[in-house]
C-alpha positions in Angstrom: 0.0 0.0 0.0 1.1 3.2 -1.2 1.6 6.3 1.7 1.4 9.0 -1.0 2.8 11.3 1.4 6.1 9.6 1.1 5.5 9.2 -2.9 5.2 12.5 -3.0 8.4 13.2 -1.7 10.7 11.0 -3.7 9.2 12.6 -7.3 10.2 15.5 -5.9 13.8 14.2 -4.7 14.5 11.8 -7.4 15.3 14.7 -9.7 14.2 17.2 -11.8 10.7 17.4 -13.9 11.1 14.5 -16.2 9.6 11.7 -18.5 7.5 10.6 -16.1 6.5 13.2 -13.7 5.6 17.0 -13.9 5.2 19.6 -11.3 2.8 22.6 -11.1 2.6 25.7 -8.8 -1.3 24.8 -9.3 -3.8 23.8 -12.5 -6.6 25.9 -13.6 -9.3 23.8 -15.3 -11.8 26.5 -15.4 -11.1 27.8 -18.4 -10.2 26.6 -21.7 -6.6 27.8 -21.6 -5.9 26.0 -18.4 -8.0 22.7 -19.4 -6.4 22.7 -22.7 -2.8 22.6 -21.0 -4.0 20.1 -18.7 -5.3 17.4 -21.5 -2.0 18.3 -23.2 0.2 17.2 -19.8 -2.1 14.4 -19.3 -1.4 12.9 -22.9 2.3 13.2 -22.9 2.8 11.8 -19.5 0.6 8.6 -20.7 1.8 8.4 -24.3 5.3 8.5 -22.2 4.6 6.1 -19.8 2.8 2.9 -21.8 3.4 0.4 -18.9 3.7 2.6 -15.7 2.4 4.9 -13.5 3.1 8.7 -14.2 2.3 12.0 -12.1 1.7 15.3 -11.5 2.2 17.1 -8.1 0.3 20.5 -7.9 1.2 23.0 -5.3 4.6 23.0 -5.6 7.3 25.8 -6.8 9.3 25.0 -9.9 12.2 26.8 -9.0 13.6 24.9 -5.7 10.3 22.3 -5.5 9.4 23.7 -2.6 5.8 22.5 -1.3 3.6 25.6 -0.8 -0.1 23.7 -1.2 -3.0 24.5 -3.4 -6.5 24.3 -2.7 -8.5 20.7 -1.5 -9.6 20.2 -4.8 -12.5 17.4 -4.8 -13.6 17.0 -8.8 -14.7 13.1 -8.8 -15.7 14.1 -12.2 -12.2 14.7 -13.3 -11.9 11.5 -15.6 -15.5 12.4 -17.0 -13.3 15.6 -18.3 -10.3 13.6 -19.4 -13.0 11.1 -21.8 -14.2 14.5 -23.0 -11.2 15.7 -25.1 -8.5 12.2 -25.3 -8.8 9.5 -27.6 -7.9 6.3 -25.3 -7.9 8.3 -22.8 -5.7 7.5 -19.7 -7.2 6.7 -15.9 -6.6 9.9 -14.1 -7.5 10.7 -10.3 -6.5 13.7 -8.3 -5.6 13.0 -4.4 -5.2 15.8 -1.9 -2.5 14.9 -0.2 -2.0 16.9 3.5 1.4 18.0 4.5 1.8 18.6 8.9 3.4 22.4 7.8 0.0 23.5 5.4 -2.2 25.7 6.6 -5.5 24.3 7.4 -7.4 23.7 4.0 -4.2 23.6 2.1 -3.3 20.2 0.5 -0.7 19.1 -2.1 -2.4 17.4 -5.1 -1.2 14.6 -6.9 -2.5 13.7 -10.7 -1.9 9.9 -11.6 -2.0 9.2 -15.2 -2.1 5.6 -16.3 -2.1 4.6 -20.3 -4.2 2.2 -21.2 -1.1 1.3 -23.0 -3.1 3.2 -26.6 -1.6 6.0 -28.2 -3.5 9.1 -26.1 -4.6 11.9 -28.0 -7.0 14.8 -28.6 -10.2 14.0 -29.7 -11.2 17.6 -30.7 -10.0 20.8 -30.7 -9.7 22.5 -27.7 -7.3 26.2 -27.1 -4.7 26.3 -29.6 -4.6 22.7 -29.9 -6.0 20.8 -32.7 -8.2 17.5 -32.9 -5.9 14.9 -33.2 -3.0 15.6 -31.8 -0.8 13.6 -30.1 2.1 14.5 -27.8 4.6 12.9 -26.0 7.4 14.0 -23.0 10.8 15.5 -23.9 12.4 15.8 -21.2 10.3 17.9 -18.6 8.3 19.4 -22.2 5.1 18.0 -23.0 5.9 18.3 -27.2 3.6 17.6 -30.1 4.9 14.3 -32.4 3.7 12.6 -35.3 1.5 9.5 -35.2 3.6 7.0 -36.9 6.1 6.5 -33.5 6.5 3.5 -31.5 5.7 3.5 -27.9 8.6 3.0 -25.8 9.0 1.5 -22.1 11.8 3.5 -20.6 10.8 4.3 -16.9 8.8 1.2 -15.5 11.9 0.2 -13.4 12.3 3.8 -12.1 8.6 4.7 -11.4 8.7 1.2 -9.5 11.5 1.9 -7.5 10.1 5.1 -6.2 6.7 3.6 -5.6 8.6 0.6 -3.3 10.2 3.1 -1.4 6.6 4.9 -0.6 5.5 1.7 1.2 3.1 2.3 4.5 4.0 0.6 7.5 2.2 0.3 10.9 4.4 2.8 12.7 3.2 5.4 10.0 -0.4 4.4 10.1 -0.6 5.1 14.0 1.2 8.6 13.9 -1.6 9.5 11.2 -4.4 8.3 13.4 -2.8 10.1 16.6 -1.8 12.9 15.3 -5.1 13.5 13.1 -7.4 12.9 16.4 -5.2 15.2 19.2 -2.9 17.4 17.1 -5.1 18.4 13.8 -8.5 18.2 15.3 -8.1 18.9 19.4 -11.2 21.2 18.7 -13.4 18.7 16.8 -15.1 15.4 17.5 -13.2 12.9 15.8 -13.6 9.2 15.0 -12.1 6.7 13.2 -12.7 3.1 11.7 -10.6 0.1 10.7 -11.8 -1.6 7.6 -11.1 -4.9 6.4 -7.9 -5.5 9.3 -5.8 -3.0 7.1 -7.9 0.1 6.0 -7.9 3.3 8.4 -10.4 6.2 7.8 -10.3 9.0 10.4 -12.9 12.0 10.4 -13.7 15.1 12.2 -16.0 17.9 12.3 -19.0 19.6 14.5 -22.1 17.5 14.7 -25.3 18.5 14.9 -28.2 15.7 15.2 -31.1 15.9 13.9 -33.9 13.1 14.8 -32.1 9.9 14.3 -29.6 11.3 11.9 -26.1 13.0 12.8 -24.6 15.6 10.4 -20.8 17.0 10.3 -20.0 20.5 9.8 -16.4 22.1 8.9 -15.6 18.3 7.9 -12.0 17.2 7.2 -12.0 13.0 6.5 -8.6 11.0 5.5 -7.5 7.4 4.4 -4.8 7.5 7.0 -2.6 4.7 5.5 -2.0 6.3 2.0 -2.0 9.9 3.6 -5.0 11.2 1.2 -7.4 14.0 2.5 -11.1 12.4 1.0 -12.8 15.4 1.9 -12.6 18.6 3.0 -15.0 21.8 3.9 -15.7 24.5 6.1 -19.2 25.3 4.5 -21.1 22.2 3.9 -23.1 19.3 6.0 -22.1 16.0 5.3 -23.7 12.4 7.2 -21.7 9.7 7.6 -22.5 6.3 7.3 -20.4 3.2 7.5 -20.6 -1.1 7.8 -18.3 -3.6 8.0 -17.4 -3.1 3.9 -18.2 0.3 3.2 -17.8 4.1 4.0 -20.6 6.2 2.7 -20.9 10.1 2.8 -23.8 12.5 1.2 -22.5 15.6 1.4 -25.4 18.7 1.7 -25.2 22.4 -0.2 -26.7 25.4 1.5 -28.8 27.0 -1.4 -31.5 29.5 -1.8 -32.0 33.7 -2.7 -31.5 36.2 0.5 -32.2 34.4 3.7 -34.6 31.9 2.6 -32.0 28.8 2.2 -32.1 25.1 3.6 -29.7 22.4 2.1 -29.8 20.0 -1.0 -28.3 16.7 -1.3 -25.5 17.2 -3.5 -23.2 14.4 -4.1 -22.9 10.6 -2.7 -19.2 9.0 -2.4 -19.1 5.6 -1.2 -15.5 3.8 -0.4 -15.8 0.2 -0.7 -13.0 -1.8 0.7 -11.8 -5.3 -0.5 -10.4 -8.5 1.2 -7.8 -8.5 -1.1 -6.1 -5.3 0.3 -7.6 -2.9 -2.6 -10.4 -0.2 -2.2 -13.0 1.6 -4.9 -14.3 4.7 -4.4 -17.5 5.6 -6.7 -19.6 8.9 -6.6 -23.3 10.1 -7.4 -24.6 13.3 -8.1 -27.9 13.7 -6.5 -28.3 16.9 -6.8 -31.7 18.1 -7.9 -31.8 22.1 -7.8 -34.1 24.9 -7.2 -35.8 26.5 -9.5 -36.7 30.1 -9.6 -38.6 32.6 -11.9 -36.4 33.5 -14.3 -37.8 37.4 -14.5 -36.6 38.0 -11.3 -33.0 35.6 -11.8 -32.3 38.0 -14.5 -32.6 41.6 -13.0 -30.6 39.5 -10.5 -28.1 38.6 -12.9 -27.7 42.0 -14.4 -27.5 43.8 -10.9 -25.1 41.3 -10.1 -22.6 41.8 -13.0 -22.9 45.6 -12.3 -21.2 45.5 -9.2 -18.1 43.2 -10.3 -17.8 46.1 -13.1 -17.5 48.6 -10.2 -14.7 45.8 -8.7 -13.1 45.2 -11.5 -12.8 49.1 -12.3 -11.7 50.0 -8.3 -15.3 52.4 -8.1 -16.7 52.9 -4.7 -19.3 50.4 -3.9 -22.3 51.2 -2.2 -23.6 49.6 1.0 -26.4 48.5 -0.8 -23.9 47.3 -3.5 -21.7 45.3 -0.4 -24.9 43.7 0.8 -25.0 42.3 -3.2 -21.7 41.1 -3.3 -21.7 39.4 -0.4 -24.8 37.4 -2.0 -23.0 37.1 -5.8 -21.5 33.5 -5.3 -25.0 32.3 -4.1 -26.8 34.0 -6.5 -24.9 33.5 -9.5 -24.6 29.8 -8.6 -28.3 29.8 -8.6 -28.5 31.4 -11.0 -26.1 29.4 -13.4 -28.7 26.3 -12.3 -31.3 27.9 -13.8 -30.0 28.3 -17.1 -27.6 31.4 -17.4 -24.8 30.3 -18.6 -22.4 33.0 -18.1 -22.7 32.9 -14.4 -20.1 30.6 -13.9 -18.1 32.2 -16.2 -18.6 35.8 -14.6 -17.3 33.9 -11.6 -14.2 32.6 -13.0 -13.7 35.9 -14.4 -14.2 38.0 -11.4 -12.2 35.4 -8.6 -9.0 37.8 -8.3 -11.2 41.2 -8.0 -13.3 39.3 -5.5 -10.1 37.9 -3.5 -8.4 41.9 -3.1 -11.8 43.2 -2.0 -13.0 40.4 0.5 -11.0 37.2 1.6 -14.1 35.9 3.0 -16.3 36.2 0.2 -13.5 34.9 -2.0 -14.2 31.7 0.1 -17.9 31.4 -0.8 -16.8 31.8 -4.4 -14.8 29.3 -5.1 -17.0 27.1 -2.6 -20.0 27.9 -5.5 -17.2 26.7 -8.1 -16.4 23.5 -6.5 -20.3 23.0 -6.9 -20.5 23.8 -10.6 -17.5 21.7 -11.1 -19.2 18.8 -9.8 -22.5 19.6 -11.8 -20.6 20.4 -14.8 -18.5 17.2 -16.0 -21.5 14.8 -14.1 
């Protein structure tokens, strides 16, 4: 079993961005730019690497690789994105990997590519990148080729080296369970659960009950034995259910216009642990959204965009106007649910105006763009 805490760590020492691995300060699939470089990373690391694991670590500095964290980021959808745009495309997951010196939220994200051992490449166009394509590593490049090249095996002896050396052992497993329950999470009620003799999950949060239901607030949950965050949020409420096989959660959105809100059942994610020392983790949308009268969604709308103008353009805001923006990332989400397509994009537009004026809001923001991540590549 793989503590990808420790994997981590050796890409980063082995050497320098290579063949099989890249490193990033951070991605940005939110807009076609950013997706466009990612499907272009994603198919040269798995046209590189036909019979091995290759990776990606995200929240690192390129200059001296030193780990500064990124954002949890929780898009169970991800692969749903990578079918999208790649011809035989490659199985991709994204693990938030927690590091003791991170600031509370603040994760290091690891991307692993395997090949299905097919030539990968684009199935459209997408950026400046045309349909068909196909591109390969050089180096620590990710560099167009032409199609008629053979696939070679260069680094399956390396990449298993480095994953041997990652290993868990029990020592490591109970320092993740100890210092998860008294040093991360003094404040919190925490819990934990051993599945199948092997398999350690550890979560924390407020709880609230609520008939014969209990609910978690400000939830952090981890697979303690391969050092990967699960989930991760200061806003939502998630229940937690588990049996002898299985580890459920159904995590809840707070939605609605002004101060009439309650929560919606947003996503299902259900681990389901193996006797032969393997685990699957599978996730549902649920989500069935409100719905509004769209008369009044669009003077919304409009009123909305007119006060990330004034941001975007340093103007004095009103306090009516501050009242309104501290409502635009629940509004706009809403509104993007009801069929305005540009609110998500007004979002992604307006993050960095949002972040100088108000830290806070900036947090609800990006919280309403986790959600329309998840809603988007369902």
């Amino acid at each position: 079993m793989v503590n990808k805490r420790l994997l981590v760590k050796n890409l980063l020492a082995h050497n320098d961005e290579n063949s099989f691995y890249d490193k990033k300060r951070f991605i940005n699939i939110g807009d076609k730019e950013g997706k466009a470089k990612f499907i272009k990373h994603l198919c040269a690391l798995a046209n590189s690497n036909p019979k091995n694991n290759s990776f990606i670590v995200v929240g690192v500095e390129d200059e001296d690789s030193k780990i500064v964290g990124v954002d949890f980021f929780d898009d169970s959808k991800i692969q749903n994105l990578v079918n999208a745009y790649i011809e035989n495309a490659p199985l991709v997951s994204y693990e938030n990997i927690p590091f003791p010196h991170l600031p509370e939220g603040k994760v290091v994200g690891l991307v692993t590519i395997r090949s299905t051992g097919k030539l990968a490449a684009l199935k459209r166009n997408i950026w400046k990148y045309w349909g068909g394509s196909v591109f390969f590593r050089d180096g620590s490049m990710s560099m167009p080729k032409v199609f008629d090249i053979e696939i070679k095996d260069t680094n399956s002896a390396i990449v298993a080296e480095i994953e041997q050396h990652a290993q868990n052992n029990i020592e490591l497993t109970l320092d993740g369970v100890v210092d998860f329950i008294r040093n991360k999470h003094a404040d919190l009620k925490s819990n934990y659960k051993v599945f199948k003799e092997q398999f350690v999950v550890c979560w924390a949060g407020y709880v609230k009950k609520v008939n014969d239901k209990t609910y978690y607030s400000r939830v952090d949950i981890e697979l303690i034995n391969e050092q990967v965050k699960l989930f991760y949020s200061a806003l939502d409420q998630v229940e937690i259910t588990y049996d002898q096989n299985t580890f459920t959660t159904t995590e809840y959105v707070k939605l609605g216009l002004n101060k009439n809100k309650k929560f919606y059942p947003l996503e299902k994610m259900e681990i389901r642990f193996k006797d032969n020392g393997t685990y699957k983790i599978s996730s549902d949308l649920i989500f069935d959204p409100p719905q509004y009268d769209r008369k009044m969604l669009y003077h919304i709308f409009n009123t909305n965009n007119t006060i990330l103008e004034k941001l975007k353009k340093g103007l004095p805001l009103s306090n009516r106007d501050e009242k309104d923006l501290k409502n635009i990332p629940a509004t706009h989400l809403i509104c993007y649910l009801n069929g305005f397509e540009g609110a998500k994009q007004m979002l992604e537009d307006y993050r960095w105006y949002v972040k100088d004026h108000n830290k806070e809001l900036y947090q609800s923001l990006k919280e309403a763009l986790r959600i329309l991540r998840k809603v988007r590549y369902a």
